[in-house]
C-alpha positions, 0 to 999 in steps of 0.5 A, spaced: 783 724 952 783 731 956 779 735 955 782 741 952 784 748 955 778 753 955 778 757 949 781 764 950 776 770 950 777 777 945 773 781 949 769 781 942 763 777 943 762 774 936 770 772 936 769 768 941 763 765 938 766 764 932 773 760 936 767 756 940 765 754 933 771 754 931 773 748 936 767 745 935 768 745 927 775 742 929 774 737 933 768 734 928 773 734 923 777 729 928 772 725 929 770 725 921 778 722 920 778 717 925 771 715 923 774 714 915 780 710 918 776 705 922 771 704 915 778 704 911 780 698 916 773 695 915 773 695 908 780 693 907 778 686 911 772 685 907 775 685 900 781 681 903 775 676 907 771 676 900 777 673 896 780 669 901 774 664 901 774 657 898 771 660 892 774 667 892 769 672 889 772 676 883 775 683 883 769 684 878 764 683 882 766 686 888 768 693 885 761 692 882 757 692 888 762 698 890 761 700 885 769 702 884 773 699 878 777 692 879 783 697 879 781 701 885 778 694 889 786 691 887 789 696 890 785 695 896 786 688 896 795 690 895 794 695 901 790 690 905 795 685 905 801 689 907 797 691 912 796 685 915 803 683 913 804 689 918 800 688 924 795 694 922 790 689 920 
């Protein structure tokens, strides 16, 4: 990854405070969704590791220790297996 061009100044101190602040605030929230993504991949091989066991754990269970409904660890499961069918996973 390159580094960024260097922040434009105004000639206003505090507007130039406020775009560095702004940079840094953007660059955190990249990071925050890549981060989400990764733990999104992670739980998707979880739920898909946890049912395909010899004795799959049941969607019940999973969802709660989640805890989440059985509908949302279902869809996790679904997308999961796309996923995998994709290359994704």
């Amino acid at each position: 990854m390159t580094a960024p061009p260097p922040i434009p100044t105004t000639g206003d101190e505090a507007a130039d405070e406020d775009l560095a602040l702004l940079r840094t605030t953007t660059q955190a929230i990249h990071e925050a969704q890549r981060q989400v993504i990764d733990m999104s991949l992670q739980r998707m091989r979880l739920v898909l590791s946890l049912r395909e066991r010899d004795d799959p754990v049941k969607f019940s269970v999973i969802a709660d220790a989640v805890p989440t409904t059985e509908n949302t660890v279902y869809k996790i499961h679904r997308e999961a297996r796309r996923a995998r069918e994709r290359g994704e996973l």
